[in-house]
C-alpha positions in Angstrom: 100.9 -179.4 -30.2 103.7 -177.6 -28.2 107.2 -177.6 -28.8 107.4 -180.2 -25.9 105.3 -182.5 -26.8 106.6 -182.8 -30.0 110.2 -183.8 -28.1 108.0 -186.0 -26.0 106.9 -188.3 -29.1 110.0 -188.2 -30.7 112.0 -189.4 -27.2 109.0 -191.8 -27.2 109.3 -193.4 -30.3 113.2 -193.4 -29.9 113.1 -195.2 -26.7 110.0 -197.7 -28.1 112.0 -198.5 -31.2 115.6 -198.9 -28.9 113.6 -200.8 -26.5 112.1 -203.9 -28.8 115.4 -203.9 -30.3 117.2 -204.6 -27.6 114.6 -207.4 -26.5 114.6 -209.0 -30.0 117.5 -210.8 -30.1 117.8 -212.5 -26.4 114.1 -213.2 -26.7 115.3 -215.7 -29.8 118.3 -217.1 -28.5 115.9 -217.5 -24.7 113.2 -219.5 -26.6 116.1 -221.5 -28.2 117.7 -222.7 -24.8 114.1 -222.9 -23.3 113.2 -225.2 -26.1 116.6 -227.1 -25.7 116.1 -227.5 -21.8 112.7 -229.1 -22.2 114.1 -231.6 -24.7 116.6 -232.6 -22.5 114.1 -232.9 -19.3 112.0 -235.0 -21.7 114.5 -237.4 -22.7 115.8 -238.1 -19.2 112.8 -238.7 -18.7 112.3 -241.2 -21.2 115.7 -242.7 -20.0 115.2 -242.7 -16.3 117.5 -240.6 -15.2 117.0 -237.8 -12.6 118.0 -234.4 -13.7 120.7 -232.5 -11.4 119.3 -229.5 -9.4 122.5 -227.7 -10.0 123.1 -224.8 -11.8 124.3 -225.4 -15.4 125.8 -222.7 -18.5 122.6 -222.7 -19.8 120.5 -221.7 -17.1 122.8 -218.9 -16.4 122.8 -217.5 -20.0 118.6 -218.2 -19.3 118.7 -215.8 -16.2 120.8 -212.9 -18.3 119.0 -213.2 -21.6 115.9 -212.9 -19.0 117.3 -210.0 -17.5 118.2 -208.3 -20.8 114.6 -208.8 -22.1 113.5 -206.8 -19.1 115.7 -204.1 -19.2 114.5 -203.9 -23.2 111.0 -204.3 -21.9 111.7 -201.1 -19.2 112.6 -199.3 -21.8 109.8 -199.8 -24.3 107.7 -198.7 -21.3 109.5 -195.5 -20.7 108.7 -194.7 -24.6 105.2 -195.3 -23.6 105.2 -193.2 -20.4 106.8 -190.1 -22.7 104.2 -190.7 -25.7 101.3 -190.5 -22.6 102.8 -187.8 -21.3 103.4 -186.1 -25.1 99.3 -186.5 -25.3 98.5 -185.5 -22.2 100.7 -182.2 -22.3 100.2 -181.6 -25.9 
């Protein structure tokens, strides 16, 4: 393998490694608030009650933990693309 694909894996595995990182944690504390909104819809429900269209805390903090497990998920990618490339070069 050349020099450059030798960089090509490393950068790969680099960006792979920052990429699931990055994704890890929002992916928990999403599932947590996802899990949480569903109780809530399931209770009202129960009770009756019409849930509000409006936007509340929690479904902003959904839309950026959303957002951050795509930019994570962009950048696992991009480790993918350079390890492809590493091969394909190499």
């Amino acid at each position: 393998m050349s020099v450059v694909a030798l960089v090509l894996l490393a950068v790969g595995a680099v960006l792979i490694a920052l990429g699931a990182s990055r994704t890890y944690r929002p992916y928990q504390r999403y599932s947590a608030l996802k899990e949480q909104d569903a109780n809530i819809a399931r209770y009202e429900a129960w009770r009756g009650g019409v849930r509000g269209d409006s936007k509340t805390g929690a479904s902003v903090a959904m839309d950026i933990l959303r957002r951050q497990m795509q930019v994570g998920g962009a950048i696992v990618i991009a480790g993918f693309v350079c390890m492809v490339l590493a091969f394909v070069i190499g």
